[in-house]
C-alpha positions in Angstrom: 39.1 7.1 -3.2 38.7 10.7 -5.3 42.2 10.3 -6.5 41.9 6.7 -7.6 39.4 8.2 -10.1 41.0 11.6 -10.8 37.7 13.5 -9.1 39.0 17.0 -8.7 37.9 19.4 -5.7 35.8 21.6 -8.7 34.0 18.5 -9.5 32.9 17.6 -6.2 31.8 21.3 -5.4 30.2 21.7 -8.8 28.7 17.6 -8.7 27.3 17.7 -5.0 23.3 18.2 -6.1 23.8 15.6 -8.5 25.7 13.3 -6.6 22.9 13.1 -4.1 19.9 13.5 -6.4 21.2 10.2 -8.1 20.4 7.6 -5.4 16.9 9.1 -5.7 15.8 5.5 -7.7 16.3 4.8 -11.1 14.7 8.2 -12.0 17.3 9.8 -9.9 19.8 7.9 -11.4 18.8 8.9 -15.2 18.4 12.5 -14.0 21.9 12.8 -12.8 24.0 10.3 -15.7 21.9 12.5 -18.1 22.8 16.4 -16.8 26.5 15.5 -15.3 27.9 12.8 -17.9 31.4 14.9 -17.9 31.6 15.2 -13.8 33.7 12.2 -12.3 32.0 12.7 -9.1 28.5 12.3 -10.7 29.0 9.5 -12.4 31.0 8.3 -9.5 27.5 8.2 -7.5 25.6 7.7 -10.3 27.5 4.2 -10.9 26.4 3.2 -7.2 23.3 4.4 -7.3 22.9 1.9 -10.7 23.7 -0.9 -8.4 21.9 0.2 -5.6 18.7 0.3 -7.5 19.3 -3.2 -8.8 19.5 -4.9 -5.5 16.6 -3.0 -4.3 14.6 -4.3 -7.3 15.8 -7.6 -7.2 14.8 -7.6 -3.1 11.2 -6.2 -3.9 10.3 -8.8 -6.5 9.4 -11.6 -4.0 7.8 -8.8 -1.8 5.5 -7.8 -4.8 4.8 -11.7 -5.7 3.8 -12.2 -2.4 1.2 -8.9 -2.0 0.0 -10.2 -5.6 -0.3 -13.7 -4.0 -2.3 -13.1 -0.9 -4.6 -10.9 -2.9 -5.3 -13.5 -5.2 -6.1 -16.2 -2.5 -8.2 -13.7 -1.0 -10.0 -13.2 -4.3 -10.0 -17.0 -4.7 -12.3 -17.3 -1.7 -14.5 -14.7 -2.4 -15.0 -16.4 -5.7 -15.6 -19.7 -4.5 -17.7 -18.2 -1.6 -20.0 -16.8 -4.3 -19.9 -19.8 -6.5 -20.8 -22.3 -3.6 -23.9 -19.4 -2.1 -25.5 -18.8 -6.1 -24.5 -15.3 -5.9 -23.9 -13.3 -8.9 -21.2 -10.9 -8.0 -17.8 -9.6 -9.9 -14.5 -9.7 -8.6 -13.3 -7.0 -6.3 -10.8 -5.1 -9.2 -10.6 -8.3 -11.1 -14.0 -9.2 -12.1 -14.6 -6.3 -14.7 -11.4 -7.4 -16.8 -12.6 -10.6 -16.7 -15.8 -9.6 -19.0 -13.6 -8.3 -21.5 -12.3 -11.8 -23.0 -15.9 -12.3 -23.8 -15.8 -16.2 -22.6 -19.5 -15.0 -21.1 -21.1 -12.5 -23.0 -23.9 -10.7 -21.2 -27.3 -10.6 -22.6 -27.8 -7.8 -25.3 -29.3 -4.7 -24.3 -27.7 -5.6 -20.5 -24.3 -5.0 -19.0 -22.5 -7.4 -16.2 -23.0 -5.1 -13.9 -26.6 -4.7 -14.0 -28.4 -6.8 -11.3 -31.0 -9.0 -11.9 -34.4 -8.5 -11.9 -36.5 -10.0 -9.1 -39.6 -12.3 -10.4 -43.0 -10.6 -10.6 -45.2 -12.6 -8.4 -49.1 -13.3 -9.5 -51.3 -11.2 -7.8 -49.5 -8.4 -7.4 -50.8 -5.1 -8.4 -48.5 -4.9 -11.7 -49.5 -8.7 -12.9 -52.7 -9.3 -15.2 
């Protein structure tokens, strides 16, 4: 295959670290096309690598839609959980973004995270 592409024995001796840092990802891949662009046997990796990271992206999409997707069904419960109970609770890591569109603004002075006060009952020490 070296001859096909003209890869001399200097540039696979001088490309080697390259050649192998460049299936290190797409960052591994910029490092090496960036440093080596005149080594044949660089680029010669670096090209796979390209393609490499691709597929691998490509593969991990409906891997990353699925995490997202049981995570959201499982937030979806706990939502509706709350909803059907009365509780007042945020979101595990969703429920604080959620404030910020300002569709229910909290009560000035207070924040949503602040918990509500419990009812002073007559004849307590504190009631008139």
């Amino acid at each position: 295959m070296a001859n096909e592409f003209n890869i001399t024995p200097a540039e696979i001796e001088d490309g080697k670290t390259m050649g192998g840092i460049a299936y290190f990802g797409i960052l591994g891949f910029l490092i090496a096309f960036l440093t080596s662009k005149d080594n044949k046997y660089v680029m010669y990796h670096a090209q796979q690598s390209l393609i490499l990271v691709i597929c691998m992206f490509i593969v991990a999409i409906p891997v990353i839609g699925w995490l997202i997707g049981i995570g959201a069904f499982v937030l979806f419960i706990i939502g509706m959980l709350n909803g059907f109970k009365g509780e007042i609770k945020p979101l595990p890591l969703i429920g604080q973004i959620a404030f910020k569109f300002g569709i229910l603004k909290p009560e000035a002075g207070t924040t949503p995270q602040a918990a509500p006060e419990a009812p002073e009952t007559p004849g307590s020490p504190d009631v008139e």
